[in-house]
C-alpha positions in Angstrom: -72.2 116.7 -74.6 -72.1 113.6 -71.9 -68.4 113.6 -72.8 -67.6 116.7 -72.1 -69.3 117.0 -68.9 -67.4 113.9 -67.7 -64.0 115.8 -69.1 -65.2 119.2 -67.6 -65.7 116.6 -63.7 -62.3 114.8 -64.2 -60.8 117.9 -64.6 -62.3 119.8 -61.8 -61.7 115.8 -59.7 -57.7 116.4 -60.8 -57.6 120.0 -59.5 -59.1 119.1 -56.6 -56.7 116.5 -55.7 -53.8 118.7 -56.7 -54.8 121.8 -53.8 -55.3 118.2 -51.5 -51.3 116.8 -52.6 -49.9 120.5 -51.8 -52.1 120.6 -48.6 -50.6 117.5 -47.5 -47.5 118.5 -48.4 -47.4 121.5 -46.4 -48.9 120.0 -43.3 -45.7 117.6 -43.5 -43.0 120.0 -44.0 -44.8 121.8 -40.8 -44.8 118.9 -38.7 -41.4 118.0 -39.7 -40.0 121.3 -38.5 -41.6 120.5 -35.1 -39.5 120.4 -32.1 -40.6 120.7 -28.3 -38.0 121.6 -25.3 -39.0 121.0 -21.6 -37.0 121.4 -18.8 -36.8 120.1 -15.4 -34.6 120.3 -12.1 -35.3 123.7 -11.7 -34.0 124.2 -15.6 -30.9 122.3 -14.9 -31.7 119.9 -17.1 -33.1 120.7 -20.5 -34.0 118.2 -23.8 -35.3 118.9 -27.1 -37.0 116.3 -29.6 -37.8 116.6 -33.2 -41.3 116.0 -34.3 -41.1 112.1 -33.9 -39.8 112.7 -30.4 -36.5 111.5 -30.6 -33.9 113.9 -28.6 -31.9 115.9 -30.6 -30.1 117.9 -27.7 -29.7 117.9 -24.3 -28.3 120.7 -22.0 -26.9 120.5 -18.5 -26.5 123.8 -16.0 -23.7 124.2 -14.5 -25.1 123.2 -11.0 -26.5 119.5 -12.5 -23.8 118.0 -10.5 -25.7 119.0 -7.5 -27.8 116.4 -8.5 -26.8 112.6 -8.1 -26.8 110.0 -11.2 -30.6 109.0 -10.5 -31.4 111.8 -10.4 -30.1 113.1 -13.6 -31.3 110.2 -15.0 -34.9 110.1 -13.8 -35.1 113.5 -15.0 -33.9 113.2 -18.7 -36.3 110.5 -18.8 -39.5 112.3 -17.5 -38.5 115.3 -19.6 -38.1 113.6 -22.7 -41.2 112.0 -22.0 -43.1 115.1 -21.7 -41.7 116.7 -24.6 -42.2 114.1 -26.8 -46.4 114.4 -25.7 -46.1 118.1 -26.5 -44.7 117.9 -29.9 -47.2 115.0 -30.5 -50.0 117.0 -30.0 -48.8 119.8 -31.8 -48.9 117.5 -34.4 -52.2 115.9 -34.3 -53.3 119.4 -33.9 -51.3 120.6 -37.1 -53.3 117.4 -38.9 -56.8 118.0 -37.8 -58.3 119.7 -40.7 -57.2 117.2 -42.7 -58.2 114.4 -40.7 -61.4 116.3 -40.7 -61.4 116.7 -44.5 -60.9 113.1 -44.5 -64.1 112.4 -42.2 -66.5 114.4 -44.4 -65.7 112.1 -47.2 -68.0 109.5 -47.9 -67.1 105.9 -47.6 -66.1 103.5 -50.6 -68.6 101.5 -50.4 -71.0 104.7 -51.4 -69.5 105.7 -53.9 -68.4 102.4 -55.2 -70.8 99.4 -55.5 -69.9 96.0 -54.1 -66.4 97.7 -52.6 -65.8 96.5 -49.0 -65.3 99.0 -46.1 -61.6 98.7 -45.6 -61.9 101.2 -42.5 -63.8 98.1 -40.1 -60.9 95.4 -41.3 -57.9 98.1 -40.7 -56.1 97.1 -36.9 -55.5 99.7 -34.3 -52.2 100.0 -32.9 -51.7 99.4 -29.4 -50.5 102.4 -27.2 -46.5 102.3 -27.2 -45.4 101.9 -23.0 -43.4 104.1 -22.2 -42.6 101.8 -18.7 -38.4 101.0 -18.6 -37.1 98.4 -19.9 -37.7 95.0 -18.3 -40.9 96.1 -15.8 -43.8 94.2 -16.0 -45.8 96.4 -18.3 -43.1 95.3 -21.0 -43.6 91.6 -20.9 -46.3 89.9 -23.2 -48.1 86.6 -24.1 -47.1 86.3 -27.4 -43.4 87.4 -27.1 -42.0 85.1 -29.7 -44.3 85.8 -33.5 -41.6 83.7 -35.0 -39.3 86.7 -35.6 -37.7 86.0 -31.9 -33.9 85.5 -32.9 -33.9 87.1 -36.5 -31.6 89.5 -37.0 -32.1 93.1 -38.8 -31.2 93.4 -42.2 -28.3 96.0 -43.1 -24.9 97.9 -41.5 -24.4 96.9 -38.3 -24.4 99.8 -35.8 -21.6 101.1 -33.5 -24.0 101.5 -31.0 -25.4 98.8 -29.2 -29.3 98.3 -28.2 -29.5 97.4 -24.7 -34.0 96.0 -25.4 -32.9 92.5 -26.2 
């Protein structure tokens, strides 16, 4: 009888975290199809980025040469910048019930004697600057953690990266 009560609660455990995989899986494929467009310079400048907000098109008017380099510039910047907020939110927004799911959840250590809370050890991320390259908010104590001069592993791009 004990046995197949524990069969009947595995069972019932599996299906559960089946519906949970596909949830997950759906709240992905969502969030991947997320894009966000903002425009600025009285819509002569328009960007687009993707759900990790990286640009993935950028339109000019045909009056954005009224505007001078800096300009242009300054504005691609500040728009990218607010798109990318937008689609992030739409994002955290898309993943709240399951964050909230995730919340009701008792922690290990409850349902698991002796098991450590791994939640109090786990570290935070700092907030990502979004200054320009080479202002003061960029520059930091511990600049060099012994990966200073290493180079990345694989091709080698076309493209140069101007952060160094």
């Amino acid at each position: 009888m004990v046995n197949e009560r524990l069969q009947a609660d595995a069972a019932m455990m599996m299906e559960a975290l089946s519906e949970q995989m596909l949830g997950i899986a759906k709240i992905q494929r969502d969030r991947a199809r997320l894009t966000a467009t903002v425009t600025a310079c009285d819509k002569r400048i328009s960007v687009t980025v993707n759900a990790d907000g990286i640009l993935i098109e950028t339109r000019f008017a045909d009056d954005v040469s009224d505007l001078s380099y800096d300009e242009i510039a300054a504005a691609i910047t500040e728009a990218v910048q607010a798109a990318a907020a937008q689609v992030g939110e739409r994002g955290r927004r898309l993943m709240a019930p399951l964050r909230a799911r995730k919340d009701r959840l008792p922690p290990l250590p409850e349902l698991i004697e002796d098991m450590p809370d791994f939640r109090s050890v786990i570290p935070v991320p700092p907030p990502v600057s979004i200054a320009p390259p080479n202002s003061p908010e960029r520059r930091y104590d511990d600049e060099d953690a012994g990966f200073g001069d290493a180079e990345p592993y694989g091709r080698r791009s076309m493209v140069r990266d101007h952060d160094e």
